[in-house]
C-alpha positions in Angstrom: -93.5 -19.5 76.7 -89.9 -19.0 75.3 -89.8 -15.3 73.2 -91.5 -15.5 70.1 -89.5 -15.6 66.8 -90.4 -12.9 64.0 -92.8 -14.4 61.1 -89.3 -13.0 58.9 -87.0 -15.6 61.0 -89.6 -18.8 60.5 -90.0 -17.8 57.0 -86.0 -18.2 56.8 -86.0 -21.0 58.4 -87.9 -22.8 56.1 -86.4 -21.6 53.5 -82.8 -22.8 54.2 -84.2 -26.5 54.7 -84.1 -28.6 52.2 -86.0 -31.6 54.2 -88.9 -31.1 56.4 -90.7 -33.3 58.5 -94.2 -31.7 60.1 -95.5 -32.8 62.9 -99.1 -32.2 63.6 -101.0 -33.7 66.8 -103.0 -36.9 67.6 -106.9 -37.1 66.3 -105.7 -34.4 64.4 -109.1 -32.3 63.7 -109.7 -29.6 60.8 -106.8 -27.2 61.5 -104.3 -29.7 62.5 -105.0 -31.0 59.0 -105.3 -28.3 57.1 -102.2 -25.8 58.7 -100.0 -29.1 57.9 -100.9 -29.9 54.4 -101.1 -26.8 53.1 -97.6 -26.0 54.5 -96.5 -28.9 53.4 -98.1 -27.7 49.7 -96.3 -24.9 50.1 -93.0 -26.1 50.6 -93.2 -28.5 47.7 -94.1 -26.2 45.2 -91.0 -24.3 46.0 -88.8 -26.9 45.6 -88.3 -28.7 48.5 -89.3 -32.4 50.4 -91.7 -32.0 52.6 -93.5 -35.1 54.7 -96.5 -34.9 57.3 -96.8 -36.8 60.4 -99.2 -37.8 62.9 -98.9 -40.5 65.8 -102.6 -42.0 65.0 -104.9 -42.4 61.9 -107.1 -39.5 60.2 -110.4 -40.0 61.2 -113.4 -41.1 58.8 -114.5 -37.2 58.4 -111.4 -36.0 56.7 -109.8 -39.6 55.6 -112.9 -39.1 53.1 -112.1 -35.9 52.0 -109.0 -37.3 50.7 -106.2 -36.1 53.8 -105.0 -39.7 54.9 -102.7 -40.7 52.4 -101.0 -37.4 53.2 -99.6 -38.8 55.9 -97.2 -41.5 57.9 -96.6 -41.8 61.2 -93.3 -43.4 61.1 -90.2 -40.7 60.1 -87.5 -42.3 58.9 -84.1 -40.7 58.1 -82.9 -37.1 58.7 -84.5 -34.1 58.1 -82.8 -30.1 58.0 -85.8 -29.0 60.2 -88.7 -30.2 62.2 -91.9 -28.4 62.5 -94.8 -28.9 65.3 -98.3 -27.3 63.8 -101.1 -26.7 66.0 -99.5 -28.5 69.4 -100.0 -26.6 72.4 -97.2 -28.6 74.2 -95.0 -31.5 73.4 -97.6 -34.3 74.7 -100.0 -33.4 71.7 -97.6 -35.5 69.6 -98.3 -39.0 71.3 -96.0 -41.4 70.6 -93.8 -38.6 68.0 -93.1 -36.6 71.1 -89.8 -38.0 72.3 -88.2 -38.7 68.5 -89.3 -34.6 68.1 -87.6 -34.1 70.9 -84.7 -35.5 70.5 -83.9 -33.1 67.1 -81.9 -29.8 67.5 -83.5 -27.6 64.8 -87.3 -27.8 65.9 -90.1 -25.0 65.3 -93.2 -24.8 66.3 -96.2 -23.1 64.5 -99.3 -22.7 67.0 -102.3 -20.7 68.3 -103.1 -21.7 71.2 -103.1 -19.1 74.4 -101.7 -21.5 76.9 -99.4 -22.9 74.8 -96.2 -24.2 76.9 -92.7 -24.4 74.5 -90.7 -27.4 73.4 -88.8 -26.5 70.0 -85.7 -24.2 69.5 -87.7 -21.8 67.1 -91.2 -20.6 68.0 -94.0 -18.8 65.8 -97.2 -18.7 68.5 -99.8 -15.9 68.1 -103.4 -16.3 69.8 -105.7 -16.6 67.3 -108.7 -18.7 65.3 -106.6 -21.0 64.2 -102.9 -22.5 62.9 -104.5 -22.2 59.5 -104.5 -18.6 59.6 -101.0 -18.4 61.1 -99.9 -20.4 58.2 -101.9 -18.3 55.4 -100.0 -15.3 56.7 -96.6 -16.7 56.7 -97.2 -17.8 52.8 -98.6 -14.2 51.6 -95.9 -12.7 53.4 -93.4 -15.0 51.5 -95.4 -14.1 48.2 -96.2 -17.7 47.8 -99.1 -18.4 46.1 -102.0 -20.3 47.4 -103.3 -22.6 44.8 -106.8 -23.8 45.0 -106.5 -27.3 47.4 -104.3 -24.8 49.7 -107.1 -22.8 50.4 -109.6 -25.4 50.5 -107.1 -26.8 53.3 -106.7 -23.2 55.0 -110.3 -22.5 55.2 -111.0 -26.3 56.7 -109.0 -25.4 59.1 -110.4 -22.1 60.0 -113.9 -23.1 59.8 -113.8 -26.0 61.9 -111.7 -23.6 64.6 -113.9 -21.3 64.9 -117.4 -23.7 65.2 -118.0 -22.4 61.5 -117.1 -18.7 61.9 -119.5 -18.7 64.6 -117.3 -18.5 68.0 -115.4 -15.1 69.8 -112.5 -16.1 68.0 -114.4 -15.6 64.4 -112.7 -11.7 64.0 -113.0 -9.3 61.1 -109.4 -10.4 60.1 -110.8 -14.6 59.6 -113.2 -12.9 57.4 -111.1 -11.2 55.4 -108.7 -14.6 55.0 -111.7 -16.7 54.3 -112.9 -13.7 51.1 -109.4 -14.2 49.5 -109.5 -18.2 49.9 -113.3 -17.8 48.6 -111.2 -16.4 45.5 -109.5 -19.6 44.6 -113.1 -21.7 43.9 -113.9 -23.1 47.2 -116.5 -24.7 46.8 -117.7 -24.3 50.4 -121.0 -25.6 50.2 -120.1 -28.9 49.8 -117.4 -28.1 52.8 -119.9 -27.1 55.0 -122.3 -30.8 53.7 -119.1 -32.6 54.4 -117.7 -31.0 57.7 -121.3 -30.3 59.8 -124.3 -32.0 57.7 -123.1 -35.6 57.2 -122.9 -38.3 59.8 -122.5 -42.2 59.4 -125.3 -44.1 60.7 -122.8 -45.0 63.4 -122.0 -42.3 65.0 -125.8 -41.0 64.8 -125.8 -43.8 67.0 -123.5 -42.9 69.2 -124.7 -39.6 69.8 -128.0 -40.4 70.5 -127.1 -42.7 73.7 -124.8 -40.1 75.0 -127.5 -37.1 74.9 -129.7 -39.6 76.9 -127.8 -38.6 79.4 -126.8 -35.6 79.5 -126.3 -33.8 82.5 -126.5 -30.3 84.2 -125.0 -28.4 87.0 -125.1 -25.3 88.9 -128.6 -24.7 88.1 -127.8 -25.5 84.6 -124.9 -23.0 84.3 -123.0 -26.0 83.0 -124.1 -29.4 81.1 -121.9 -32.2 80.7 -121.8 -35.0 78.6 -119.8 -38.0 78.6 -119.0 -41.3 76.2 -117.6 -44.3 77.5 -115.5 -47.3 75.6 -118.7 -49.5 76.2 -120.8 -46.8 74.1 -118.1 -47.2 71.3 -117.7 -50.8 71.7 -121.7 -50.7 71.1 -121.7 -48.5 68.4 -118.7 -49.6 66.4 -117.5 -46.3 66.5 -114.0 -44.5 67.7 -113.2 -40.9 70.0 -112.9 -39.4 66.7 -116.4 -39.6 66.3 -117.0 -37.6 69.1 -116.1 -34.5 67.4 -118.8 -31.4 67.6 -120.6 -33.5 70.1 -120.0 -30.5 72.7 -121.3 -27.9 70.4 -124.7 -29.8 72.4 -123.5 -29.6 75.7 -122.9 -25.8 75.6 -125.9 -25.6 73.2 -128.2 -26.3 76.3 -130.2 -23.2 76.8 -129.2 -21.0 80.0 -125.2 -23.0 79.7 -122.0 -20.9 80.3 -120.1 -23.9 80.5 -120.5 -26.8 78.2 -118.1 -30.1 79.0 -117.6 -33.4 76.9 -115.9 -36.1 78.8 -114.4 -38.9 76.7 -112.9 -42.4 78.2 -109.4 -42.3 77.2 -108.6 -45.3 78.9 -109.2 -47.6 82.2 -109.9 -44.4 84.7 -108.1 -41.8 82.0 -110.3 -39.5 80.8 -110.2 -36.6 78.2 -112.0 -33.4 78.8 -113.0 -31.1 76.6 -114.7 -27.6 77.8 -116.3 -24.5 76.2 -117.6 -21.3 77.6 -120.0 -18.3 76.6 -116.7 -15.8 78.0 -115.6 -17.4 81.3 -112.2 -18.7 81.3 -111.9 -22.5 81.3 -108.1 -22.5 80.2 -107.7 -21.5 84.1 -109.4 -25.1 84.7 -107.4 -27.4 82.6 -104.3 -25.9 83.2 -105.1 -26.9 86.8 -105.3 -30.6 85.7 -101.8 -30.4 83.2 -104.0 -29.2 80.1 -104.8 -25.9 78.6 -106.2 -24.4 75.2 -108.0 -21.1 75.0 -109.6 -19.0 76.8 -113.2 -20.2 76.0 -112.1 -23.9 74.8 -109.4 -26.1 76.5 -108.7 -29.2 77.8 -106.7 -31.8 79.8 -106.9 -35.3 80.8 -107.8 -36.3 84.3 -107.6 -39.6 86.2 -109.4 -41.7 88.4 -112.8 -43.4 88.6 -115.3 -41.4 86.1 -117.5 -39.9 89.0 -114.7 -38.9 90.8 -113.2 -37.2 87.4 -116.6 -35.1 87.7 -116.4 -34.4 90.9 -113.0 -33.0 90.5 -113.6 -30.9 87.5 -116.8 -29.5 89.1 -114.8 -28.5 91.8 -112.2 -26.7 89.8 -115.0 -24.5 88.3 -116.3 -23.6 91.1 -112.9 -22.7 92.8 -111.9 -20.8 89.4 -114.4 -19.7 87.6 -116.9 -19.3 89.8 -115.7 -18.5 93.1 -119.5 -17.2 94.5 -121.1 -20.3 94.9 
């Protein structure tokens, strides 16, 4: 990772452009959502253009809170600076990654541990989310954060941090979520909207892929996995999938839980969590990374041969005694 730029230089940055284009990833999920439109809030309400970006469509949980009309996923003209929120590398970007790129004056606002750099400018700190890197960069400018701001701030936190209940939930989130609780959240209808609503779809779809859940290494680690057929059957899309390996590590007596998604013909897109061993190790074997206790990559091949792979890499690198 290229040396990290003082929260003073990114704040200057932003404040000498006039035009900004952000750039948050594909399937973008609460924090990706939230660290971008409340920056770009920000930005507007100090007088300058801001537009938000993102390769594929918002998915049905946060298109109905309102967030899709926020953004396009064609930029068009030139911008003063271009700014990458919550991407741990450049592929996160899908089909934005070579126009972003391509631009000189590029910054990139993210959290996550492994995170490998692509833009000129770089604002990275491990922590629960973008959403809190972006809530400290606006009370260190002194800018305030109006109500939707922190409804968007604490979406993004919540939904990083398994609702405040993973390692990464510290005394600090707390303390950010207190003074976002100050603007009128109304966070019991977040938290009926984020984790205790589900279409009759992907009910569905959830139900045929715990049928089959598995378990390894004397149920050390479950895996579950959801194929195009499942979402052909369901009429549902990998957006769906979301919190679906909250059951996986769930599973009582799991350190390891995995969620395997069918990206397309023999691609596949992993997704682990751990109870404290390091998974980042694993996907940064196959090209991906993350956290410590929550990363991912993409693998190829036939799907059995995908599991035998990544059960393979665990037991090379995470647990080396068996």
């Amino acid at each position: 990772m290229k040396k990290n730029d003082s929260p003073e230089k990114i704040l200057e940055l932003l404040k000498n452009a006039r035009n900004i284009a952000l750039f948050t990833h594909s399937r973008p999920d609460g924090d990706a959502i939230g660290s971008t439109l409340a920056l770009k809030s920000a930005l507007e309400r100090m007088g300058k253009k801001a537009f938000a970006f993102c390769d594929t469509e918002i998915g049905h949980k946060y298109d109905s809170l309102g967030f899709g009309k926020f953004f396009s996923d064609t930029p068009r003209g030139n911008f003063d600076l271009y700014v990458a929120l919550d991407c741990g590398d450049s592929g996160k970007l899908g089909d934005l990654s070579e126009f972003f790129l391509k631009q000189t004056n590029t910054l990139s606002i993210d959290h996550h541990y492994s995170h490998i750099s692509f833009s000129k400018y770089n604002y990275v700190v491990d922590c629960s989310s973008t959403c809190e890197l972006v809530y400290k960069l606006l009370k260190l400018s002194g800018t305030e954060i109006d109500a939707e701001s922190a409804r968007l701030l604490y979406i993004g936190l919540s939904t990083d941090t398994g609702n405040f209940s993973h390692s990464n939930t510290t005394s600090e989130v707390f303390a950010i979520v207190s003074s976002l609780a100050e603007k009128g959240i109304d966070i019991a209808d977040l938290y009926d909207k984020l984790y205790a609503s589900s279409r009759f779809e992907r009910t569905r779809l959830l139900g045929r892929v715990l049928g089959r859940i598995r378990h390894y290494y004397d149920g050390r680690l479950c895996l579950i996995y959801v194929t195009k057929e499942d979402f052909d059957a369901t009429g549902t899309k990998k957006d769906d999938t979301e919190g679906f390996i909250d059951y996986a590590i769930n599973v009582e007596g799991a350190r390891i839980g995995v969620s395997i998604c069918e990206h397309s013909p023999n691609v596949y897109k992993v997704s682990m969590r751990s109870k404290g061993e390091n998974i980042s190790e694993v996907c940064a074997h196959f090209g991906g990374g993350g956290h410590v206790q929550a990363a991912g990559c993409m693998i190829s091949g036939f799907f059995e041969d995908v599991v035998d792979k990544l059960l393979k890499a665990v037991r090379d690198i995470v647990w080396t005694d068996l």
